[in-house]
PDB file with SEQRES, HELIX, SHEET and CRYST1 records, atoms N, CA, C and O in Angstrom:
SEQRES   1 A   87  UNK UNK UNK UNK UNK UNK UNK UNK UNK UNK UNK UNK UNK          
SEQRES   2 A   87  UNK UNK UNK UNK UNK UNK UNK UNK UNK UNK UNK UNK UNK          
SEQRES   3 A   87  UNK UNK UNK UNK UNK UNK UNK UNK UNK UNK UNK UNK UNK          
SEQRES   4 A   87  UNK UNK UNK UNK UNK UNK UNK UNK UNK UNK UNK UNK UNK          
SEQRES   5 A   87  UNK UNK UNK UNK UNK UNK UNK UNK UNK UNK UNK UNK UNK          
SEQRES   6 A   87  UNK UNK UNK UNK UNK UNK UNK UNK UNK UNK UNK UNK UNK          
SEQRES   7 A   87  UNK UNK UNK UNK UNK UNK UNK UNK UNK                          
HELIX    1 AA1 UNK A   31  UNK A   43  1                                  13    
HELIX    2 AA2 UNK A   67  UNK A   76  1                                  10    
SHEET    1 AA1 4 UNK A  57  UNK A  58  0                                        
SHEET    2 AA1 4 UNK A   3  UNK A  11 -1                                        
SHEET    3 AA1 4 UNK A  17  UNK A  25 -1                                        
SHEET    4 AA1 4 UNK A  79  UNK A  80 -1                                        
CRYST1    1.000    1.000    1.000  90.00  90.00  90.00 P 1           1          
ATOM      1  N   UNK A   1       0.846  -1.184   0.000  1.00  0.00           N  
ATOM      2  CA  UNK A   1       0.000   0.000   0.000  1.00  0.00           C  
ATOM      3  C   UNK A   1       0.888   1.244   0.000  1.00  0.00           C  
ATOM      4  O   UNK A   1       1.652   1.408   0.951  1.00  0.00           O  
ATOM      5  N   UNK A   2       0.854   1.936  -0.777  1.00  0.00           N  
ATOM      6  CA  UNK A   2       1.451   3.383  -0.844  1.00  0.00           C  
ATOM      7  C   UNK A   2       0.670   4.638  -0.232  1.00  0.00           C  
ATOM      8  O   UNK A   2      -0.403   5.045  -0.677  1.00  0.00           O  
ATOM      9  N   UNK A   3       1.350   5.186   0.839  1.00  0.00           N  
ATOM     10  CA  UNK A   3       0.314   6.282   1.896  1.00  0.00           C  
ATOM     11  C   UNK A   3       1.071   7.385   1.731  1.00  0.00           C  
ATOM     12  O   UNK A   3       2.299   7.349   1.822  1.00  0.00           O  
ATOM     13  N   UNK A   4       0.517   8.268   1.521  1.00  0.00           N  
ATOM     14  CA  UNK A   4       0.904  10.110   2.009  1.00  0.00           C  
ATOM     15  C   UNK A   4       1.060  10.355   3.121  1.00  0.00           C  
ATOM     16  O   UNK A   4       0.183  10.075   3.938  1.00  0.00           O  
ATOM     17  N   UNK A   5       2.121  10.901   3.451  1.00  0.00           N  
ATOM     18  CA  UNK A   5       2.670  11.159   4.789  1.00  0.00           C  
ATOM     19  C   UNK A   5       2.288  12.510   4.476  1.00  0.00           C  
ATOM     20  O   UNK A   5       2.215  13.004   3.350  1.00  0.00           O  
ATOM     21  N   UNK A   6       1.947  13.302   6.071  1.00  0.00           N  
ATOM     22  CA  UNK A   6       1.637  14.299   6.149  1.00  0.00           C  
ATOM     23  C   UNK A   6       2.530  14.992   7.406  1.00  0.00           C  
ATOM     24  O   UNK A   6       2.184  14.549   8.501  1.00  0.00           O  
ATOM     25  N   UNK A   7       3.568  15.954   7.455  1.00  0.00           N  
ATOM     26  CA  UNK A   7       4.208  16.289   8.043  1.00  0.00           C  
ATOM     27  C   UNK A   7       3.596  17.177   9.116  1.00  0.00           C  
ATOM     28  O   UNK A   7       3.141  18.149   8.513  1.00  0.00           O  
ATOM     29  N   UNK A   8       3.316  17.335  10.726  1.00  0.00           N  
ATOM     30  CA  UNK A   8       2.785  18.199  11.325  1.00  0.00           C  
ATOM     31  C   UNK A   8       3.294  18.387  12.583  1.00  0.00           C  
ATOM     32  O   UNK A   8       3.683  17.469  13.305  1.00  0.00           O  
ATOM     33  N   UNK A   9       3.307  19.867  12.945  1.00  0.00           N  
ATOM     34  CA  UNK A   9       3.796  20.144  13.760  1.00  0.00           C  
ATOM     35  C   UNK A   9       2.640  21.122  14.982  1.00  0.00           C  
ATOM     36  O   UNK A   9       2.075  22.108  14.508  1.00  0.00           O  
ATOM     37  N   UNK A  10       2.456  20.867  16.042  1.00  0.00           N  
ATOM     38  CA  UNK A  10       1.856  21.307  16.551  1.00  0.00           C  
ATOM     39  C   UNK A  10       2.432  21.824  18.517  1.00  0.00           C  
ATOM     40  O   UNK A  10       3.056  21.200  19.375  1.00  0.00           O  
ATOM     41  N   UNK A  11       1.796  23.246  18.487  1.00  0.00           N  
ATOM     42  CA  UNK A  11       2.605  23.537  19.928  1.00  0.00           C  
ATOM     43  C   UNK A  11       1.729  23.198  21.294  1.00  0.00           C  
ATOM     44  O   UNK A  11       0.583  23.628  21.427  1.00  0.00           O  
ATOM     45  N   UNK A  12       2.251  22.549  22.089  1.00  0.00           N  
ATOM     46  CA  UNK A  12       1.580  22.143  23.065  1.00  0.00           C  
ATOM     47  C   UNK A  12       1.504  23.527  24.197  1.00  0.00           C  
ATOM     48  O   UNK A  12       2.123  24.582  24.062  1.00  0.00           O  
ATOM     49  N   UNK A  13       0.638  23.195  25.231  1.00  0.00           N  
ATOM     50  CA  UNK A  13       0.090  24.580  25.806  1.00  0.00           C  
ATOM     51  C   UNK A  13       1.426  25.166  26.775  1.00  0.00           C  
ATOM     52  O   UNK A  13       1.541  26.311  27.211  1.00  0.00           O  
ATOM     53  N   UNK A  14       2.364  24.040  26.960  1.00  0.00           N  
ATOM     54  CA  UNK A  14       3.733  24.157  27.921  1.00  0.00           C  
ATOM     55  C   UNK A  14       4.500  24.951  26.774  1.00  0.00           C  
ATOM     56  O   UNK A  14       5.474  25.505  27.284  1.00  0.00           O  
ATOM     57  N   UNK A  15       4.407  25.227  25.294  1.00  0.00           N  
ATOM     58  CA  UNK A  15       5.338  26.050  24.434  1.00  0.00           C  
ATOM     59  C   UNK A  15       5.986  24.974  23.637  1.00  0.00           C  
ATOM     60  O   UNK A  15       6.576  25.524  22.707  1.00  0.00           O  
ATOM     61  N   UNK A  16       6.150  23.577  23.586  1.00  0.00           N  
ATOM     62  CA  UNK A  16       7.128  22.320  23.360  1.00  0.00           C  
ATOM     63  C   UNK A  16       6.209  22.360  22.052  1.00  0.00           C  
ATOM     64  O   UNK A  16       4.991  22.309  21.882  1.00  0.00           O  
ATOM     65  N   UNK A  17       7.348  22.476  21.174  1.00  0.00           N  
ATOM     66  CA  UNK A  17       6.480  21.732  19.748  1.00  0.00           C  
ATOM     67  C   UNK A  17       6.233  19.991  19.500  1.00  0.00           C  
ATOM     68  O   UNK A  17       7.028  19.119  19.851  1.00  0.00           O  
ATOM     69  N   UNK A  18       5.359  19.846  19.039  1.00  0.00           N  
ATOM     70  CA  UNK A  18       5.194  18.250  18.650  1.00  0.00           C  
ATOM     71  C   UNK A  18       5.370  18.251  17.551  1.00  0.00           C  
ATOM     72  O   UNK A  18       5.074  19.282  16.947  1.00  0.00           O  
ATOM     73  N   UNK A  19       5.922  17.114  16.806  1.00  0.00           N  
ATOM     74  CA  UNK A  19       6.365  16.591  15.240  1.00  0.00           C  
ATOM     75  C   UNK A  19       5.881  15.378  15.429  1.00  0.00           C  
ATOM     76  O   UNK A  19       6.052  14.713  16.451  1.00  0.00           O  
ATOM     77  N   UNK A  20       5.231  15.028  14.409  1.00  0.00           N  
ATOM     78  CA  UNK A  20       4.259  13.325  13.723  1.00  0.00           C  
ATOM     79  C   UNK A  20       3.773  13.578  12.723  1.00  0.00           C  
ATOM     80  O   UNK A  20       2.892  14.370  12.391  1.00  0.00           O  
ATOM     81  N   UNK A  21       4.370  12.876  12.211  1.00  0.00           N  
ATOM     82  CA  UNK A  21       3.313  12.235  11.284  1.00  0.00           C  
ATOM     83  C   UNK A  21       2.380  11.875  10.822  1.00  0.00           C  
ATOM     84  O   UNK A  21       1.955  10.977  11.550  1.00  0.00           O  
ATOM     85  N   UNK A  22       1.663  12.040   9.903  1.00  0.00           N  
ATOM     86  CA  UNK A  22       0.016  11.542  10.168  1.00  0.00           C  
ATOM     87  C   UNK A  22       0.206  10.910   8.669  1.00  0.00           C  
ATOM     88  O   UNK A  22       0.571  11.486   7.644  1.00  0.00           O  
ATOM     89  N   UNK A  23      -0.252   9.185   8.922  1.00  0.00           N  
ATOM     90  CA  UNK A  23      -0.023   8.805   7.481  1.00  0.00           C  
ATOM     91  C   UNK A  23      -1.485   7.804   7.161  1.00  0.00           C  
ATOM     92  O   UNK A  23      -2.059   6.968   7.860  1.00  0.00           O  
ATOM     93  N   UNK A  24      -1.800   8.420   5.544  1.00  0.00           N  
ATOM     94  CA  UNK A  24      -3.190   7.799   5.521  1.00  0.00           C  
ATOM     95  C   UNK A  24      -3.049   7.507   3.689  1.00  0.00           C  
ATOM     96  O   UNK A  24      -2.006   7.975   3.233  1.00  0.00           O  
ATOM     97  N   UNK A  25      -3.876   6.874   2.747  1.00  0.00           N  
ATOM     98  CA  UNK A  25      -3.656   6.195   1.870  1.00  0.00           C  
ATOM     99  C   UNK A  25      -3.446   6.943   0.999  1.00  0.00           C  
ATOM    100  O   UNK A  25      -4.048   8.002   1.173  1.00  0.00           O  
ATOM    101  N   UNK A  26      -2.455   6.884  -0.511  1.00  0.00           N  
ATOM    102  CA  UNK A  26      -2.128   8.042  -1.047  1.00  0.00           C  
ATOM    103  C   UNK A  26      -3.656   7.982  -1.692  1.00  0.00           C  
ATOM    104  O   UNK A  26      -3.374   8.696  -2.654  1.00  0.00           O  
ATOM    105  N   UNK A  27      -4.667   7.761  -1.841  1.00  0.00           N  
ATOM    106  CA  UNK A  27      -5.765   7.486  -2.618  1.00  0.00           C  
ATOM    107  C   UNK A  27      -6.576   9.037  -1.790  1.00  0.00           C  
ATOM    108  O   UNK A  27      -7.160   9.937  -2.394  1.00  0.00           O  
ATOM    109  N   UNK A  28      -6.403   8.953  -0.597  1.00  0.00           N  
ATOM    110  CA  UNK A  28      -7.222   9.963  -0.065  1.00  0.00           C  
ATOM    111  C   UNK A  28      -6.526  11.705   0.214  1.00  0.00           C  
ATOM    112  O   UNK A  28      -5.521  12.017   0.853  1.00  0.00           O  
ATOM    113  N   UNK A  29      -7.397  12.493  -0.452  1.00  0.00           N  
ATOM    114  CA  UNK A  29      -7.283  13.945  -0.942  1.00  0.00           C  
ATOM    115  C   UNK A  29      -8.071  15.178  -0.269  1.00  0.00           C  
ATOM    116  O   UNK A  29      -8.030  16.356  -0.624  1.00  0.00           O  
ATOM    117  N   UNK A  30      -8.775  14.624   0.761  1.00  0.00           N  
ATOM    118  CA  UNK A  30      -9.350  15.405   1.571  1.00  0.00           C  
ATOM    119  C   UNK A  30      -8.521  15.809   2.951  1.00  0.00           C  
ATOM    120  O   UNK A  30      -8.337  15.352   4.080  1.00  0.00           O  
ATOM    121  N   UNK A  31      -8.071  17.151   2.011  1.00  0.00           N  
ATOM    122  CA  UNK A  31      -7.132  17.711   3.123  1.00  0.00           C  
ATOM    123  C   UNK A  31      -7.998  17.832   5.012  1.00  0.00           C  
ATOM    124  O   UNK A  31      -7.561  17.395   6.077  1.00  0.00           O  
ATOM    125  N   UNK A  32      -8.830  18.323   4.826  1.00  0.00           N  
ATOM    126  CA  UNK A  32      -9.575  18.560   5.928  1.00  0.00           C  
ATOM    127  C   UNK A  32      -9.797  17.036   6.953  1.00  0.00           C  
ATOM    128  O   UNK A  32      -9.622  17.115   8.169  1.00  0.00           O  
ATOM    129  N   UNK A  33     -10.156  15.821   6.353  1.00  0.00           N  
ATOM    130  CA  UNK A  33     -10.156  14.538   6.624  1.00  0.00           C  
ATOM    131  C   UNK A  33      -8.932  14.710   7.800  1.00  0.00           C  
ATOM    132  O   UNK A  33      -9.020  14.678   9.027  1.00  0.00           O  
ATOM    133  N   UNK A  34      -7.729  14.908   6.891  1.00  0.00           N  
ATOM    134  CA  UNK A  34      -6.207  13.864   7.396  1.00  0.00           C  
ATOM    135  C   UNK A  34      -6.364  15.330   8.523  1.00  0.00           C  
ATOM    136  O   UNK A  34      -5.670  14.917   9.452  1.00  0.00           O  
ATOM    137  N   UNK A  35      -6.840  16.719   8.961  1.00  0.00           N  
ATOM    138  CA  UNK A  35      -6.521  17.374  10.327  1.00  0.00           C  
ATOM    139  C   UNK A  35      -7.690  16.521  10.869  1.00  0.00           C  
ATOM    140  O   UNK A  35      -7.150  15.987  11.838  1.00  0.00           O  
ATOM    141  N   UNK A  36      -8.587  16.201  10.847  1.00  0.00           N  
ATOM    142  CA  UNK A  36      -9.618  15.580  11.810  1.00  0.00           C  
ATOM    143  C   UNK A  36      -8.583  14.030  12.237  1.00  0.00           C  
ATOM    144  O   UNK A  36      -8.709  13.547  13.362  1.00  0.00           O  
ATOM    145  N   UNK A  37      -7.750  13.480  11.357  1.00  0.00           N  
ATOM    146  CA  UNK A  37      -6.974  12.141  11.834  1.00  0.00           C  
ATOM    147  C   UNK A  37      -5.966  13.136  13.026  1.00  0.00           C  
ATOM    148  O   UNK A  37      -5.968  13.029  14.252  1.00  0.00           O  
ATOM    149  N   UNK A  38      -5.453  13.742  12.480  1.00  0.00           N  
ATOM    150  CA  UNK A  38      -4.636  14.596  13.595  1.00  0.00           C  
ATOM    151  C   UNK A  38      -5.201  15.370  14.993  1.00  0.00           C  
ATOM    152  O   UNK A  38      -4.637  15.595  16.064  1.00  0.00           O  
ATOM    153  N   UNK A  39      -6.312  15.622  14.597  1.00  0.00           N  
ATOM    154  CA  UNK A  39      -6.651  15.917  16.039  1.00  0.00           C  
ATOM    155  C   UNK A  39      -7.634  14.907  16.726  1.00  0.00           C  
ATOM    156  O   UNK A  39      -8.239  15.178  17.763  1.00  0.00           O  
ATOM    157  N   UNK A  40      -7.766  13.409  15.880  1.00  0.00           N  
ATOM    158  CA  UNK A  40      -8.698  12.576  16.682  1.00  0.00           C  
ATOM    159  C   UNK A  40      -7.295  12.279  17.817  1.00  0.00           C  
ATOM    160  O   UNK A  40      -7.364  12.085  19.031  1.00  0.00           O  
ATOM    161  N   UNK A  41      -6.115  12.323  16.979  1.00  0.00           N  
ATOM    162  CA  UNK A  41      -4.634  11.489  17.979  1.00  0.00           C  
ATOM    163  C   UNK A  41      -4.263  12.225  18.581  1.00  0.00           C  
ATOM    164  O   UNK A  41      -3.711  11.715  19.556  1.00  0.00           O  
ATOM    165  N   UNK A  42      -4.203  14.084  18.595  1.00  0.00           N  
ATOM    166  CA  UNK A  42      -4.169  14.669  20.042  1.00  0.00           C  
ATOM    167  C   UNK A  42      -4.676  14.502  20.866  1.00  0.00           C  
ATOM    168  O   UNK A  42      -4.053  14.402  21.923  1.00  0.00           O  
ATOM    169  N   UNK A  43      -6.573  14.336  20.835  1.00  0.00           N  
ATOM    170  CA  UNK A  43      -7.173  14.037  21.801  1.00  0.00           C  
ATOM    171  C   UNK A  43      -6.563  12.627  23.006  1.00  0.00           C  
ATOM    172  O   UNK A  43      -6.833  12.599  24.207  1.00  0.00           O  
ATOM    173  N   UNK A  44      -5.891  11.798  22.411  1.00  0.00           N  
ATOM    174  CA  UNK A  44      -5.557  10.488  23.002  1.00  0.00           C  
ATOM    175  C   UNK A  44      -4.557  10.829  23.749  1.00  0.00           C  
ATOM    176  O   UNK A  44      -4.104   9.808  24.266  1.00  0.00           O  
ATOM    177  N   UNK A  45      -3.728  12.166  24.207  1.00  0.00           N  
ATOM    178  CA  UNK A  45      -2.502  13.024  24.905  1.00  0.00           C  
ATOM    179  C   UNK A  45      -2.981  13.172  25.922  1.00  0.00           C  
ATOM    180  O   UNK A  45      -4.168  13.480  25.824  1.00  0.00           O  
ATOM    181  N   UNK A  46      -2.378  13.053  27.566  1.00  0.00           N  
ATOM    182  CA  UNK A  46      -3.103  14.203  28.714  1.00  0.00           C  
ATOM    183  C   UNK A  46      -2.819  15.220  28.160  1.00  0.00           C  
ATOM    184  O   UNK A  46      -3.718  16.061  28.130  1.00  0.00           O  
ATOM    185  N   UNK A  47      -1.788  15.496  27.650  1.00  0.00           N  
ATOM    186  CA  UNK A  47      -1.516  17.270  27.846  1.00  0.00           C  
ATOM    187  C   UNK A  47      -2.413  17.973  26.772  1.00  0.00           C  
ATOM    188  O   UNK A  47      -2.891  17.282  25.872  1.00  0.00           O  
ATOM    189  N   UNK A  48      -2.652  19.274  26.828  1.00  0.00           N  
ATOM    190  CA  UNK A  48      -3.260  20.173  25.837  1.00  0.00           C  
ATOM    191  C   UNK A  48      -2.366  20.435  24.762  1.00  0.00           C  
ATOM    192  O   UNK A  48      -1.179  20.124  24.862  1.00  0.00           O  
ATOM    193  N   UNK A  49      -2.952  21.125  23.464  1.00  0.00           N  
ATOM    194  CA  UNK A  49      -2.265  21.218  22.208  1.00  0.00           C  
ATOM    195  C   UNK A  49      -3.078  22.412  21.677  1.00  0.00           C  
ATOM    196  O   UNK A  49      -4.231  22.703  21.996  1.00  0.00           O  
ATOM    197  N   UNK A  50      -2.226  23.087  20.758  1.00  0.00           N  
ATOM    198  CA  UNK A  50      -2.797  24.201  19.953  1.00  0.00           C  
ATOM    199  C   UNK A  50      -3.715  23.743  18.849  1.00  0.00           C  
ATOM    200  O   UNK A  50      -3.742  22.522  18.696  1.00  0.00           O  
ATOM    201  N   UNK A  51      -4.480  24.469  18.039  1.00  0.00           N  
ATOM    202  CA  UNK A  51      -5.103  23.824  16.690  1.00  0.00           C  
ATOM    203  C   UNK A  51      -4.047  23.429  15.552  1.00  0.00           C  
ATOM    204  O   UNK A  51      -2.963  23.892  15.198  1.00  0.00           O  
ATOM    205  N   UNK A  52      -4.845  22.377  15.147  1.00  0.00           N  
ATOM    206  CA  UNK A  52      -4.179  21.732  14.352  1.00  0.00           C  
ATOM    207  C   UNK A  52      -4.812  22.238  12.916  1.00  0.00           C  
ATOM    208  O   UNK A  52      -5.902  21.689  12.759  1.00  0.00           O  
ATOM    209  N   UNK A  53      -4.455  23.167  11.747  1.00  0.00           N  
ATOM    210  CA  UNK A  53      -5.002  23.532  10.934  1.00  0.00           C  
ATOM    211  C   UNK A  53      -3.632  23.185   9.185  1.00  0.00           C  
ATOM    212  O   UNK A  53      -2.537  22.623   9.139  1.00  0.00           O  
ATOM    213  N   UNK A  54      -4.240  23.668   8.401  1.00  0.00           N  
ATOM    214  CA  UNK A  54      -3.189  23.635   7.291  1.00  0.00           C  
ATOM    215  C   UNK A  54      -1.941  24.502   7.442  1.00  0.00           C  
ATOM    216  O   UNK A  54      -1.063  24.175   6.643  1.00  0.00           O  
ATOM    217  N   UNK A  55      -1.696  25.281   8.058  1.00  0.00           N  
ATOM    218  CA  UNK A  55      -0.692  25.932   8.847  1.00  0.00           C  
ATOM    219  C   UNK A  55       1.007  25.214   9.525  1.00  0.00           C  
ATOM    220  O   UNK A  55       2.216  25.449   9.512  1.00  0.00           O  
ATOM    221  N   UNK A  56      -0.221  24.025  10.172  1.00  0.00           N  
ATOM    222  CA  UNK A  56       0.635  23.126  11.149  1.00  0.00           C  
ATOM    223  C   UNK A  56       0.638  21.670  10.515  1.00  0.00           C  
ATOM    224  O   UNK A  56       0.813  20.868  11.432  1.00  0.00           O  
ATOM    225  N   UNK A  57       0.541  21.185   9.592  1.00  0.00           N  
ATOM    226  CA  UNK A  57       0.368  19.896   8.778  1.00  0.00           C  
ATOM    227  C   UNK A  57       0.427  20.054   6.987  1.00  0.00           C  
ATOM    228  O   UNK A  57      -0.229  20.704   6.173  1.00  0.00           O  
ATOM    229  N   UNK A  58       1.040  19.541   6.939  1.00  0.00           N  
ATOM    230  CA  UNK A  58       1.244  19.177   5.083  1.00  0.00           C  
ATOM    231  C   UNK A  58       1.950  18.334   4.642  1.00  0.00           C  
ATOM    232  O   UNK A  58       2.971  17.889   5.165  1.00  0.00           O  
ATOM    233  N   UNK A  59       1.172  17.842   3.000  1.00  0.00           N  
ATOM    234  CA  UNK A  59       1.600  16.977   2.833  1.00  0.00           C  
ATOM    235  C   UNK A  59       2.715  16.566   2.546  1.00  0.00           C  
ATOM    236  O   UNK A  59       2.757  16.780   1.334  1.00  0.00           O  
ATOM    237  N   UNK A  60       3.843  16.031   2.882  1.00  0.00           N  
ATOM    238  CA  UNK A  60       5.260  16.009   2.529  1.00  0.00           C  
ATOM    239  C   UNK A  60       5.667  14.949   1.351  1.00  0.00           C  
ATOM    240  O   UNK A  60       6.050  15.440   0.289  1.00  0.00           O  
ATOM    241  N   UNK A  61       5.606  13.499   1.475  1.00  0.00           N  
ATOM    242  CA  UNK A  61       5.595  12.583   0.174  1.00  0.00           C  
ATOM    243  C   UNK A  61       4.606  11.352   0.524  1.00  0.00           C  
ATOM    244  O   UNK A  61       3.710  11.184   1.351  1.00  0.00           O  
ATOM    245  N   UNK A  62       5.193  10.570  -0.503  1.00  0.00           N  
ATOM    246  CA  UNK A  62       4.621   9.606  -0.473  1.00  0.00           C  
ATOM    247  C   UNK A  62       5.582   7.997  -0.467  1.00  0.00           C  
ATOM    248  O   UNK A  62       6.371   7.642  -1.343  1.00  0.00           O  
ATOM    249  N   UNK A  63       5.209   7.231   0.798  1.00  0.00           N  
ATOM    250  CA  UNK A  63       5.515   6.080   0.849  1.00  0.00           C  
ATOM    251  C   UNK A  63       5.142   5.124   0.505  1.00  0.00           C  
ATOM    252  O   UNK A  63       4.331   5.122  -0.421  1.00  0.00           O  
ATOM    253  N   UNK A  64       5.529   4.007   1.043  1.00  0.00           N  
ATOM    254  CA  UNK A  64       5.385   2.558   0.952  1.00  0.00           C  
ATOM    255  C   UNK A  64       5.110   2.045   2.414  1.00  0.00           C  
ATOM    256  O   UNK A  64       6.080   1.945   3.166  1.00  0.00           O  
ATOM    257  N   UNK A  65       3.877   1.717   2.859  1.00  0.00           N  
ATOM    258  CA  UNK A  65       3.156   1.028   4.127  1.00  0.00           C  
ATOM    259  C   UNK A  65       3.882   0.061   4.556  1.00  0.00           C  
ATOM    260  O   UNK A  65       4.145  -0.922   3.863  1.00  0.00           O  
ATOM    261  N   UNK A  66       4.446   0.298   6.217  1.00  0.00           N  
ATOM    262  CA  UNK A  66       4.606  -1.007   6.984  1.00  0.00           C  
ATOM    263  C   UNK A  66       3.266  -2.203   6.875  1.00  0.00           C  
ATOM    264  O   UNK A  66       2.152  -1.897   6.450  1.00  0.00           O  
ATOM    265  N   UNK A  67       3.590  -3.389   7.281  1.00  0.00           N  
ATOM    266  CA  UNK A  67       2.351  -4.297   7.993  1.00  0.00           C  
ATOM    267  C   UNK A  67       1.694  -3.537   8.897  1.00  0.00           C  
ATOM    268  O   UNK A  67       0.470  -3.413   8.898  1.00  0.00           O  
ATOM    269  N   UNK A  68       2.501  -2.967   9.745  1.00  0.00           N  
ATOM    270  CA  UNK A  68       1.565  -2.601  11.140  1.00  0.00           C  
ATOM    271  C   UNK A  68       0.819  -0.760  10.565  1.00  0.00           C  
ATOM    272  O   UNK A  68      -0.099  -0.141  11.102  1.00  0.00           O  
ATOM    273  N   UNK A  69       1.336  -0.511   9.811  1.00  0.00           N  
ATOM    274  CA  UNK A  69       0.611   0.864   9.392  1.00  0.00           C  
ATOM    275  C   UNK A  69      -0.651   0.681   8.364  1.00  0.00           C  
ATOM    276  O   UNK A  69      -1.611   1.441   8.248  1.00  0.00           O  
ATOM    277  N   UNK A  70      -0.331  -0.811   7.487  1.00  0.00           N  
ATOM    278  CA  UNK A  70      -1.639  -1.182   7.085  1.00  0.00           C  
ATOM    279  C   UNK A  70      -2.109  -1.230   7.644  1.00  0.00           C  
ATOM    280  O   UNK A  70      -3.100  -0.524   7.454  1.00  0.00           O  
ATOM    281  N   UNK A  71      -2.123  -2.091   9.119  1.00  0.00           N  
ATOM    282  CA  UNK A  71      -2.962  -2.427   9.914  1.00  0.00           C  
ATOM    283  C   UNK A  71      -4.295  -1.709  10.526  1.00  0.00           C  
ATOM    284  O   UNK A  71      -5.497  -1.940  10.657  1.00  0.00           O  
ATOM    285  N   UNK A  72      -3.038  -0.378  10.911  1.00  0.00           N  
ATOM    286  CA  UNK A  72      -3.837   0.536  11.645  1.00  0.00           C  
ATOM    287  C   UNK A  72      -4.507   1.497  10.581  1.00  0.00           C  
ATOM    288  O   UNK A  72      -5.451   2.024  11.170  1.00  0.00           O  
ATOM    289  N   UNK A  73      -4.449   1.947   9.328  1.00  0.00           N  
ATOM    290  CA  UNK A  73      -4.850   2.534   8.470  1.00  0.00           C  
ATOM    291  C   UNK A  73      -5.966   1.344   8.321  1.00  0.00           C  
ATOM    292  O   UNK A  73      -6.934   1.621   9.029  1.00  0.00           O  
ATOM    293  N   UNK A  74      -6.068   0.593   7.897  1.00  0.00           N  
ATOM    294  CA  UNK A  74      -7.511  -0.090   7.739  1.00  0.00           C  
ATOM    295  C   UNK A  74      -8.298  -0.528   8.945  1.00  0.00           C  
ATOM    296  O   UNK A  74      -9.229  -1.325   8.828  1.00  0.00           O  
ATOM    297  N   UNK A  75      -7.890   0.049  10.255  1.00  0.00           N  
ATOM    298  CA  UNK A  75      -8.435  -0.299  11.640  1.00  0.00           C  
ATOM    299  C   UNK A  75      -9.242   1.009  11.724  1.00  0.00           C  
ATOM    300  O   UNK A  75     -10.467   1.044  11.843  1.00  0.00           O  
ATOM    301  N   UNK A  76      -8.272   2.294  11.636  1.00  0.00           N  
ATOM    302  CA  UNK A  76      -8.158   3.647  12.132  1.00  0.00           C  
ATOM    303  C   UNK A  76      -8.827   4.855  10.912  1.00  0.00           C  
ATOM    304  O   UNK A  76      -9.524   5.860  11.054  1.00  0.00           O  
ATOM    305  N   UNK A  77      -8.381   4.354  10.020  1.00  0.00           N  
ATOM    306  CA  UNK A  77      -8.384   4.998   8.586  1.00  0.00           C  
ATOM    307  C   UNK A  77      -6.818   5.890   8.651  1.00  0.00           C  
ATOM    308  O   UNK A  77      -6.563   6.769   7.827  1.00  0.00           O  
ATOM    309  N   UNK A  78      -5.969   5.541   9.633  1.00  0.00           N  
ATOM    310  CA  UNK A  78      -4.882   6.361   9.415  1.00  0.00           C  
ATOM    311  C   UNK A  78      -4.059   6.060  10.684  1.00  0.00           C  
ATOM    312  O   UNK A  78      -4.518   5.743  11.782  1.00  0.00           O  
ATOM    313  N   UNK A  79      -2.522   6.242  10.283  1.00  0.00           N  
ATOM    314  CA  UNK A  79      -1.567   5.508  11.411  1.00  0.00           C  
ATOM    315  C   UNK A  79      -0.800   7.397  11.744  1.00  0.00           C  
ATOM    316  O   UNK A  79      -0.896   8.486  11.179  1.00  0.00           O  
ATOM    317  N   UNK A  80      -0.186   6.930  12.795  1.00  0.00           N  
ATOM    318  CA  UNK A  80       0.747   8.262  13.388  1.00  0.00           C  
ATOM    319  C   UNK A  80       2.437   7.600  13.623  1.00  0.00           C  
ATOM    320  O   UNK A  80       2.745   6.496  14.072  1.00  0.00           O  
ATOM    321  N   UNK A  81       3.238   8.589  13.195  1.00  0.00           N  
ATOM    322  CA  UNK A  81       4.457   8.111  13.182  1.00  0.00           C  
ATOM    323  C   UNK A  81       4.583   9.279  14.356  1.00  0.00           C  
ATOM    324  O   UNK A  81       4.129  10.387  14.067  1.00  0.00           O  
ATOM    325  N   UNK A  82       5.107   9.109  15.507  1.00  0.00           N  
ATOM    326  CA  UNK A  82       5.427   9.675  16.656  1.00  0.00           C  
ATOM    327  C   UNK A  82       6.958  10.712  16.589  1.00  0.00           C  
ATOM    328  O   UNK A  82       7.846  10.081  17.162  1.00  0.00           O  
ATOM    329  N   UNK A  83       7.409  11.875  16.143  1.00  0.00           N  
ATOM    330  CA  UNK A  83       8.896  12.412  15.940  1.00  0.00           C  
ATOM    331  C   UNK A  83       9.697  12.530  17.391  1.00  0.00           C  
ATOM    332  O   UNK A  83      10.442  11.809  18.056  1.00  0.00           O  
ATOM    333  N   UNK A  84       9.044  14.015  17.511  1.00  0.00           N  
ATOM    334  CA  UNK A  84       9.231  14.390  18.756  1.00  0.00           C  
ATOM    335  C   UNK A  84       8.189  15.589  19.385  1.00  0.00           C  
ATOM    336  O   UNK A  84       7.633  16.500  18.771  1.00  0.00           O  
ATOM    337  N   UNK A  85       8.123  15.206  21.022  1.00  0.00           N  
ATOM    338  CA  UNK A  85       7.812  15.624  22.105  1.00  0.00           C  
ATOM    339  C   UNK A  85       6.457  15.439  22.499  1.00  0.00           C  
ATOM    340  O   UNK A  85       5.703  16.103  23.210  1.00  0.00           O  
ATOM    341  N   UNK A  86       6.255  13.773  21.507  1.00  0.00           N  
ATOM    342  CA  UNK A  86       4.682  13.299  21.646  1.00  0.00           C  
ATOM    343  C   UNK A  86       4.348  12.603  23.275  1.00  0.00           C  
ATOM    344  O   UNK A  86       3.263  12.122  23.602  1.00  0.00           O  
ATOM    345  N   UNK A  87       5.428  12.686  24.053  1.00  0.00           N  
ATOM    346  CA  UNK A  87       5.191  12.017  25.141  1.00  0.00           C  
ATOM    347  C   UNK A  87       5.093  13.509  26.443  1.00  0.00           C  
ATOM    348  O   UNK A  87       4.874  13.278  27.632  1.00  0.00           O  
TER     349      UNK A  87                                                      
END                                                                             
């Protein structure tokens, strides 16, 4: 499966930026979709986060799917690659 990675960066309410990934099938083009995948996976954080808009996310390229990112893309409709300061 070949997925669009979507590069995003978002500032948490402490000032710490977050970097992830948000990766979902290259088939899907609804920009608005892949921020609703991004902020269904902030919600899953204790900490607070800024909005997540086209500002803070874009699309960067396109890959080639792990097993486990199929997985979760056909579980989830979309997997998260974790960079930094997601914890």
């Amino acid at each position: 499966m070949r997925i669009a990675v979507w590069d995003t960066y978002v500032q948490r309410n402490n000032g710490t930026v977050m970097h992830f990934d948000i990766l979902v099938p290259d088939t899907l083009k609804d920009e608005q979709r892949v921020f609703e995948f991004g902020k269904s996976y902030l919600k899953t954080k204790s900490f607070d986060t800024q909005n997540l808009t086209s500002k803070e996310c874009k699309f960067c390229h396109i890959a080639v799917a792990s097993k486990v990112m199929i997985e979760n893309i056909e579980t989830k409709g979309y997997d998260i690659i974790e960079m930094e300061n997601c914890e």
